[in-house]
C-alpha positions as CSV (number, residue, x, y, z in Angstrom):
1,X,-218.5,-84.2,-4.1
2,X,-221.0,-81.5,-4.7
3,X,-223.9,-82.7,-6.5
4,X,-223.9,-79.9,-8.8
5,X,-220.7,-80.5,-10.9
6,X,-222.4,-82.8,-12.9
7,X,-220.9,-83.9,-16.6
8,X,-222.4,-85.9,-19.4
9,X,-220.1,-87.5,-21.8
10,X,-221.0,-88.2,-25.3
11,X,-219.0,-90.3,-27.6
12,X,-218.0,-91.5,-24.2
13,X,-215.8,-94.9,-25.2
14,X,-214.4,-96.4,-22.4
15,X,-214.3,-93.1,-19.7
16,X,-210.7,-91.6,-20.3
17,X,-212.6,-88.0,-20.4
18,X,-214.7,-89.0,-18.2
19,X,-211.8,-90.0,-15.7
20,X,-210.1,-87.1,-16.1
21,X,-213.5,-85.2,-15.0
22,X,-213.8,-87.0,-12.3
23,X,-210.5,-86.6,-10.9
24,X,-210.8,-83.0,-11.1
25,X,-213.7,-83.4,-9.1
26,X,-216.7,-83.7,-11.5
27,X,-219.6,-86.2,-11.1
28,X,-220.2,-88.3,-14.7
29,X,-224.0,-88.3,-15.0
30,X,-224.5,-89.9,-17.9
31,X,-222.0,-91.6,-21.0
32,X,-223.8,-92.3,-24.2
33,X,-221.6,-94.4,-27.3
34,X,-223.1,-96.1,-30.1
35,X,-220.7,-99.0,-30.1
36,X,-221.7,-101.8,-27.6
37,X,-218.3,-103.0,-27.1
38,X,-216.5,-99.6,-25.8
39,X,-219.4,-98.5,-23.8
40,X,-219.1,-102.0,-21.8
41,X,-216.2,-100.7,-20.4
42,X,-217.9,-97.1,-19.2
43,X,-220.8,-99.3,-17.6
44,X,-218.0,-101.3,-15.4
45,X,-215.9,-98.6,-14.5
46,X,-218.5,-95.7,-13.5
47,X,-220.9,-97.6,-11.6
48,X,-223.0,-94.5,-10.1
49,X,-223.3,-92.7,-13.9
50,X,-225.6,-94.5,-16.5
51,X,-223.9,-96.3,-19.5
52,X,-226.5,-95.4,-22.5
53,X,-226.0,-97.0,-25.8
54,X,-227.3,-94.8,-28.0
55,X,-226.3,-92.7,-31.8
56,X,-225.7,-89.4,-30.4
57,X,-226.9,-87.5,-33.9
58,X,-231.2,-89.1,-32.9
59,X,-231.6,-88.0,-29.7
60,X,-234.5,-85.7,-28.9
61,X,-236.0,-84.2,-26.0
62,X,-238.1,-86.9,-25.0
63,X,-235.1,-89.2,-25.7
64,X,-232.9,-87.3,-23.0
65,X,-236.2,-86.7,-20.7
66,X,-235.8,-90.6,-20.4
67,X,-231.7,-90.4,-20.4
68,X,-231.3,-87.6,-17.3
69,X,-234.4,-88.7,-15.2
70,X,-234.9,-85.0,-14.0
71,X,-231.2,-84.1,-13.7
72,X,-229.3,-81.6,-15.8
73,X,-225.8,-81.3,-16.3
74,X,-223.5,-78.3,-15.5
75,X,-221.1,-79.1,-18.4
76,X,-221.3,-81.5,-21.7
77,X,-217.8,-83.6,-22.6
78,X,-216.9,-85.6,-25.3
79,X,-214.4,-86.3,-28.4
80,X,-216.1,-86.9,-31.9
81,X,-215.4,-89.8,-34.3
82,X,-211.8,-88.7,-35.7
83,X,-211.0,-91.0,-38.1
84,X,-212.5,-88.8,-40.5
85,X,-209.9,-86.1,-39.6
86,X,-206.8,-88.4,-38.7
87,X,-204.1,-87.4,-40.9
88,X,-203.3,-91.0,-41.4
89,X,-206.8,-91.3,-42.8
90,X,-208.5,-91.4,-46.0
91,X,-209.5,-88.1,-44.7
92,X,-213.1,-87.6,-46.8
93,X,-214.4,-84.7,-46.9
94,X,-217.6,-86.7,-47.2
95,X,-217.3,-88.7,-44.2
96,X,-220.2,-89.7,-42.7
97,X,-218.6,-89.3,-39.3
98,X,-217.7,-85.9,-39.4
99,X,-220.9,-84.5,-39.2
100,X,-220.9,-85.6,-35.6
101,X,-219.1,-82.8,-34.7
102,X,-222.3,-81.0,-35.4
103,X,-224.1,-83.3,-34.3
104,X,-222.2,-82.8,-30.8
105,X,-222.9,-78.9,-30.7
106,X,-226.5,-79.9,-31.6
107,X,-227.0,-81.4,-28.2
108,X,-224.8,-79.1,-26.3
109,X,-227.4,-76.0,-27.9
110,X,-230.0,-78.4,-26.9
111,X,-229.4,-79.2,-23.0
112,X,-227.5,-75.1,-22.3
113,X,-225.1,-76.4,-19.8
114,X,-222.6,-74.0,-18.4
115,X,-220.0,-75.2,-21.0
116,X,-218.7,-77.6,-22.8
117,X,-215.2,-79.1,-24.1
118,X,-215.1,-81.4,-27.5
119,X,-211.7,-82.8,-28.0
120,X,-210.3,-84.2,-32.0
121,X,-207.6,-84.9,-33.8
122,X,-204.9,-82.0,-34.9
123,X,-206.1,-83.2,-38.6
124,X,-209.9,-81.0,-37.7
125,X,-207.5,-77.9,-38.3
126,X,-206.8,-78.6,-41.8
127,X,-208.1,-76.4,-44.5
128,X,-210.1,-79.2,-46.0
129,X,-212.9,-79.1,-42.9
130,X,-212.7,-75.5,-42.1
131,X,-215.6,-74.8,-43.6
132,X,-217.4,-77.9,-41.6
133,X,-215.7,-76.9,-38.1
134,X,-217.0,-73.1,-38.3
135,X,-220.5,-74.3,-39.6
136,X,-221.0,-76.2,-36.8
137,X,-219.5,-73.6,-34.1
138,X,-221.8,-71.0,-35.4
139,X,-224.7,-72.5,-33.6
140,X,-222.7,-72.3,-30.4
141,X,-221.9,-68.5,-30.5
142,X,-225.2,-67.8,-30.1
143,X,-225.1,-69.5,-26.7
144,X,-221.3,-69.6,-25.5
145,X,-218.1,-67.6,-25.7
146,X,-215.9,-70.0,-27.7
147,X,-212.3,-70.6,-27.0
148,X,-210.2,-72.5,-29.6
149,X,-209.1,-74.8,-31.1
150,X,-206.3,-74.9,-29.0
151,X,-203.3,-77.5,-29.5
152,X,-202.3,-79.6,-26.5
153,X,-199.8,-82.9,-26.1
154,X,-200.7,-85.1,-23.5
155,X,-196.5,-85.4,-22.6
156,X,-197.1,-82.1,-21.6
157,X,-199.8,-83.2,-19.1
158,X,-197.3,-85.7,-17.8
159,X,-198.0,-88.3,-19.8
160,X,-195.5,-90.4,-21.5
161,X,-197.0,-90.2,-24.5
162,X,-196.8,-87.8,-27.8
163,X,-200.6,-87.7,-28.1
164,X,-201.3,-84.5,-29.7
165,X,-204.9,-83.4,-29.8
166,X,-207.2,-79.9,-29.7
167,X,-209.9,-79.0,-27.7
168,X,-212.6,-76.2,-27.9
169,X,-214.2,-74.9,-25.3
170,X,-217.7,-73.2,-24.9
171,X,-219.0,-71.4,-21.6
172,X,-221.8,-69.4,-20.4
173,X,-220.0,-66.1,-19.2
174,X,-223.3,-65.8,-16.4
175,X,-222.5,-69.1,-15.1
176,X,-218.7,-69.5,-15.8
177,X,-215.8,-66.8,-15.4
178,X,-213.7,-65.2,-17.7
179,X,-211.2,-67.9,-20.0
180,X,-208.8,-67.6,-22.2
181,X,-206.8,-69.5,-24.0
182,X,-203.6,-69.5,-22.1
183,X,-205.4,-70.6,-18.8
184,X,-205.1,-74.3,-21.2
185,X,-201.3,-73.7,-21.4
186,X,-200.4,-77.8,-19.6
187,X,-197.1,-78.1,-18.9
188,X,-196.2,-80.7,-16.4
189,X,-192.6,-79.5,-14.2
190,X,-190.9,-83.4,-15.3
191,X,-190.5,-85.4,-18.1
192,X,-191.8,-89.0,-18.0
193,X,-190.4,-91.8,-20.0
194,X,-191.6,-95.3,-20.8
195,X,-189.2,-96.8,-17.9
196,X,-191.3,-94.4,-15.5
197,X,-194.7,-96.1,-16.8
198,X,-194.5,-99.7,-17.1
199,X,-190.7,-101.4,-15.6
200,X,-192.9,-102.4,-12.6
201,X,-195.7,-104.2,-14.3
202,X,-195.8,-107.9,-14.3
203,X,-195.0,-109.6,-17.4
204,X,-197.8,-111.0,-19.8
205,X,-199.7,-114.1,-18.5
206,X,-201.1,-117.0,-20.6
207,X,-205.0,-115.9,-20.1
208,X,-206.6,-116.8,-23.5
209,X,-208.9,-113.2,-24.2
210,X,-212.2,-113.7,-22.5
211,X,-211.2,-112.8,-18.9
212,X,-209.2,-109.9,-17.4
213,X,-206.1,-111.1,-17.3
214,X,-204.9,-110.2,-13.5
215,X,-201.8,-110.9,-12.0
216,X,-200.2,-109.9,-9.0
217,X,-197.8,-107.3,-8.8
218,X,-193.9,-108.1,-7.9
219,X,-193.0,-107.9,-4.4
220,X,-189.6,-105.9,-3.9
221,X,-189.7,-103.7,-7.0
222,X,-189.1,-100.3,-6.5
223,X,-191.5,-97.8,-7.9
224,X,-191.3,-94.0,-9.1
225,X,-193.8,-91.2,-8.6
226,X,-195.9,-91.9,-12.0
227,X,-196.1,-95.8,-10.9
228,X,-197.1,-94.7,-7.6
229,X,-200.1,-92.7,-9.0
230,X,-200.9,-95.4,-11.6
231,X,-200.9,-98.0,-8.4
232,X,-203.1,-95.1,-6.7
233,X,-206.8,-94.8,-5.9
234,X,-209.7,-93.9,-7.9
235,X,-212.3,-90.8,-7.6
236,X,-215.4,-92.0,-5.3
237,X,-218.1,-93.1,-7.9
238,X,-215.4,-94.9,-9.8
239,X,-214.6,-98.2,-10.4
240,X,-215.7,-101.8,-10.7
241,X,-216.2,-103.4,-7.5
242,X,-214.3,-106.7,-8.8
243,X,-211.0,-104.5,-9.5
244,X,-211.0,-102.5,-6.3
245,X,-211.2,-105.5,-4.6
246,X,-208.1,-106.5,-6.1
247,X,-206.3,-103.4,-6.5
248,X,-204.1,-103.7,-3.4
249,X,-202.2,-106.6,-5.2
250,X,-203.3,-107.6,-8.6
251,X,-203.5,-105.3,-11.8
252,X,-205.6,-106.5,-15.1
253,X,-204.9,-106.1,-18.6
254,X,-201.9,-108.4,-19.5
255,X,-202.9,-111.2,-21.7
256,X,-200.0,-112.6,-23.9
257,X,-200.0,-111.7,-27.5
258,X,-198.6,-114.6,-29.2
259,X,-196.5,-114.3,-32.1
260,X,-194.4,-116.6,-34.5
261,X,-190.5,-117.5,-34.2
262,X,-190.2,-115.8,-37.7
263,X,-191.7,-112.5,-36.0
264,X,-190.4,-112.9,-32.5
265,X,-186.7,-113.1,-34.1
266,X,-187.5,-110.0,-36.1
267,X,-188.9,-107.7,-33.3
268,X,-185.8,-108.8,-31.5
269,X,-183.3,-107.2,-34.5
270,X,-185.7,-104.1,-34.0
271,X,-183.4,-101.2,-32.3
272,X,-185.0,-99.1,-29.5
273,X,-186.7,-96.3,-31.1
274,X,-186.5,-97.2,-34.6
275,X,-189.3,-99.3,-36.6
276,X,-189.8,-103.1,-37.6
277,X,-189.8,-102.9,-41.2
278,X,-192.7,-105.4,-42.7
279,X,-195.1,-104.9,-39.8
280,X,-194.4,-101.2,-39.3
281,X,-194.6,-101.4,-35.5
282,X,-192.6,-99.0,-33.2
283,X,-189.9,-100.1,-31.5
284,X,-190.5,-98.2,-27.7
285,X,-186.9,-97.1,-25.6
286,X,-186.6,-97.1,-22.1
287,X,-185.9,-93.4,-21.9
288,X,-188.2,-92.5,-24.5
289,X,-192.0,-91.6,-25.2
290,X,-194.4,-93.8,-26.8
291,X,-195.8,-92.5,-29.8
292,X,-199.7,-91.7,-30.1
293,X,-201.6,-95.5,-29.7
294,X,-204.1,-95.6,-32.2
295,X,-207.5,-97.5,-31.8
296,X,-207.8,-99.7,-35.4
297,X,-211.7,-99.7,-36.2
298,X,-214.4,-101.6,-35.3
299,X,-216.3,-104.8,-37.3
300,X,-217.8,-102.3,-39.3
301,X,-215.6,-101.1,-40.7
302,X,-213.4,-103.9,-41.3
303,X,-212.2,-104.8,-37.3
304,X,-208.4,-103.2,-38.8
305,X,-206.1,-103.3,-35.9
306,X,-203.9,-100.6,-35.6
307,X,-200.3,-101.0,-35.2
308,X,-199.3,-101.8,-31.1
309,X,-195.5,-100.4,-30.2
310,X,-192.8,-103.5,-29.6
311,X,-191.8,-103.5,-25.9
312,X,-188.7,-101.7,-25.5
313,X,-186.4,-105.3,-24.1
314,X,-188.7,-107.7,-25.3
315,X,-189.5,-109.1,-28.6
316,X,-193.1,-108.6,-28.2
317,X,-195.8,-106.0,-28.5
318,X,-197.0,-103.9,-25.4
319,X,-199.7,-105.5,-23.0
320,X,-203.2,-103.6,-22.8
321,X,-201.8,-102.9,-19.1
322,X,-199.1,-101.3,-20.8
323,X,-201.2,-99.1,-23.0
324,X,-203.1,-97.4,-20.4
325,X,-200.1,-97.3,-18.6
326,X,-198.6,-95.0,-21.1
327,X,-202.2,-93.4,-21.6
328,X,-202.5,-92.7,-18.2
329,X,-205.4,-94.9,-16.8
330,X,-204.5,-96.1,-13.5
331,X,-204.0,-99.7,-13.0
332,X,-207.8,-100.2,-11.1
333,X,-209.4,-99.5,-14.2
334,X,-210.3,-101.9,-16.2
335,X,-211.0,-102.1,-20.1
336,X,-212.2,-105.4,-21.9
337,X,-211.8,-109.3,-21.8
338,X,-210.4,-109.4,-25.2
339,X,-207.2,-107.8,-26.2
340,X,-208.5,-106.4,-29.8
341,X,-211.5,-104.2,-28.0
342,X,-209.1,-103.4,-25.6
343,X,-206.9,-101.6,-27.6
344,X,-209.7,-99.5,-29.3
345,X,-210.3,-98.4,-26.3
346,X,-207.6,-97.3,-24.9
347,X,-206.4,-95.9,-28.5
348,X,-209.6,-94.1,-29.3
349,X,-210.1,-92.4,-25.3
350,X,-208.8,-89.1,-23.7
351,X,-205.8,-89.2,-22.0
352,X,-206.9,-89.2,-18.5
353,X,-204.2,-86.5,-17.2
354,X,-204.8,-83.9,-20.1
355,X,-208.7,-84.4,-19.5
356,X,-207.9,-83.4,-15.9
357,X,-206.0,-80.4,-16.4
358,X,-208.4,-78.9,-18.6
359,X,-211.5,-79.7,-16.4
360,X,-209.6,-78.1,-13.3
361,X,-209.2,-74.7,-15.1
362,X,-213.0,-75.0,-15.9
363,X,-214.1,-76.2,-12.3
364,X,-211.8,-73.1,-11.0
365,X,-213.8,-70.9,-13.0
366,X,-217.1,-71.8,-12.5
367,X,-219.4,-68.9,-10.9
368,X,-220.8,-70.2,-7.2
C-alpha cells in the first residue's frame, strides 16, 4: 500500500469510514473521538493507525504536531455528531453539536490535505441549518472546490440496508483531478436482502456482556456472495490480532438479549415487515431491507437506546453480529464487550461499502 494515501478520521467512532478507506486502498493514520467507549473499538481494529481520544473542536497545531509525529495526511474523513440534524431529533437549532461541523472544516483548513469527505444525516439539508452548513463551507472555498451535498443510500452500495446519508466533498484541483457530482452516482448491479446478510450466522449464545461473544460458525450451511465477503479478509493494517486468529471458524458479536415471556409472545404476533406496537421495534423480513440502525446516545446524555429491529423468524431482537452484518462490517471485526456500546457503534458509523465507493472515485482521481 503506498505510503502516501494516508487518511485521518475525525469523529472516527468505531472505523466504519475508516474501513471503507482502507478497502479502497487508503492507509488510516490517525482516528480521533471524544468518547472513550467508541474509540476502544478504532484502537482494536486498526492496530498500525493511532486511536487519539481527544474533542476535535481544541486541537491546535502543537496539539496535532504531537498527534501526526511528522506525517501528514493526503485526505481528512469523518462524519459529524448528527443527532442535532436527525429528523427524528429535537433538531435545535442551538445544538451544541452542530457547530462541529465547523469545527470539522476548521481542521481540514488547518492541516490542507488534498481533500476531504464529511458525511451527515439527510436532516443537515433542511432549511433550518442552511445558514450553519454554508457558514461553515465558506472557509473551505477558499482552499477546495466543493462538491455537494450529495444524497446517497447505502442499499445502493450493496448494502441491505435503507441508510440514507449525504456527503460533501472538498479537493485541491493541483493535487486531485477534476470531480463532479455524478462520479458519486453508487449503484450496486443486485439487490441484497436480509436473508443474503445474516441466514448463516450462528444463533445468539448465553455470554453475559463483558466478553466478545464468539461462536463458531455452522458446518454445512450454504453461503451467498454477500456472506462470502462478510466471511472475507480484511485490508493489511486491519484488525485485531485475537479475531484474525479466529476468523477461519468463529465470528464475535452474538450475545443473547434476554427478554420477558410477556415480550417474547408479543414480538412473536409481530408480522414480517410491520411494527411491534408498545415498543416500536421493526419487525425485519427475509426478503426485505433493514431500516437505518440507529446508535441511542451515550451516558451523557441519558445512555437512551435506540430501538434494535426484531429478527425476521425469531421473537427476538437482532444480535450485534447481525447489525454489522446488515451495516456491512465484515465478520473479523470486532466492536465492544457489551451489547449497549455495541450498538452505538455500529448505529452511529459509516457504512463500510458506501465509504468504499466514494473513496475509490477519490483515489482514482488523485494527481501522481
Amino acid at each position: 500500500m503506498p505510503t502516501q494515501l494516508t487518511i485521518i478520521d475525525l469523529f472516527c467512532g468505531v472505523g466504519g469510514f475508516s474501513l471503507g478507506a482502507a478497502q479502497a486502498g487508503f492507509r488510516p493514520l490517525v482516528g480521533i473521538d471524544i468518547d472513550p467507549d467508541l474509540i476502544s473499538g478504532y484502537g482494536l481494529n486498526f492496530p498500525s493507525a493511532r486511536a487519539v481520544e481527544a474533542d476535535i473542536s481544541e486541537l491546535d497545531a502543537p496539539a496535532w504536531e504531537e498527534i501526526l509525529r511528522g506525517n501528514q495526511p493526503l485526505g481528512i474523513i469523518g462524519g459529524p455528531p448528527c443527532q442535532g440534524f436527525s429528523r427524528i431529533g429535537k433538531r435545535e437549532k442551538n445544538d451544541a453539536r452542530n457547530r462541529l461541523v465547523g469545527s470539522f472544516i476548521k481542521q481540514v483548513c488547518s492541516l490542507r490535505p488534498a481533500f476531504f469527505v464529511m458525511e451527515n444525516v439527510e436532516g443537515l439539508l433542511d432549511s433550518d441549518f442552511e445558514e450553519m452548513l454554508e457558514l461553515a463551507l465558506r472557509r473551505a472555498r477558499d482552499h477546495y472546490e466543493l462538491i455537494g451535498p450529495i444524497q446517497l443510500n447505502a442499499c445502493d452500495a450493496g448494502v441491505p440496508t435503507d441508510r440514507r446519508r449525504v456527503i460533501v466533498v472538498g479537493y485541491d484541483s493541483a493535487r486531485v483531478g477534476r470531480l463532479v457530482p455524478t462520479d458519486f452516482a453508487i449503484k450496486s448491479r443486485s439487490k441484497v436482502t436480509v436473508r443474503d446478510a445474516i441466514e448463516d450466522l450462528p444463533a445468539p449464545n448465553e455470554d453475559d456482556d463483558g466478553d466478545f461473544a464468539w461462536s463458531r460458525y455452522s458446518s454445512g450451511v450454504s453461503l451467498g456472495t454477500y456472506a462470502r465477503t462478510m466471511r472475507g479478509s480484511l485490508p493489511r493494517g486491519v484488525g485485531w490480532e485475537a479475531s484474525l486468529k479466529r476468523r477461519e471458524s468463529e465470528v464475535s458479536g452474538l450475545q443473547k438479549t434476554i427478554h420477558t415471556w410477556e415480550v417474547v409472545e408479543r414480538f412473536d404476533r409481530v408480522a414480517a415487515g410491520k411494527t411491534d406496537s408498545i415498543s416500536r421495534y421493526p419487525r425485519l423480513s427475509w426478503d426485505g431491507r433493514c431500516p437505518t440502525l440507529r446508535a441511542g446516545t451515550g451516558s451523557e446524555r441519558g445512555s437512551f437506546q435506540a430501538a434494535r429491529p426484531i429478527h425476521p423468524e425469531e421473537p427476538r431482537v437482532i444480535t450485534v453480529r447481525e447489525a454489522a452484518r446488515l451495516q456491512g462490517f465484515p465478520d473479523a471485526f470486532v466492536f465492544h464487550p457489551t451489547k449497549w456500546h455495541s450498538f452505538r457503534m455500529i448505529g452511529n458509523s459509516v457504512s463500510p461499502p458506501v465509504a468504499r465507493k466514494v473513496m475509490a472515485v477519490i483515489r482514482g482521481k488523485i494527481k501522481k
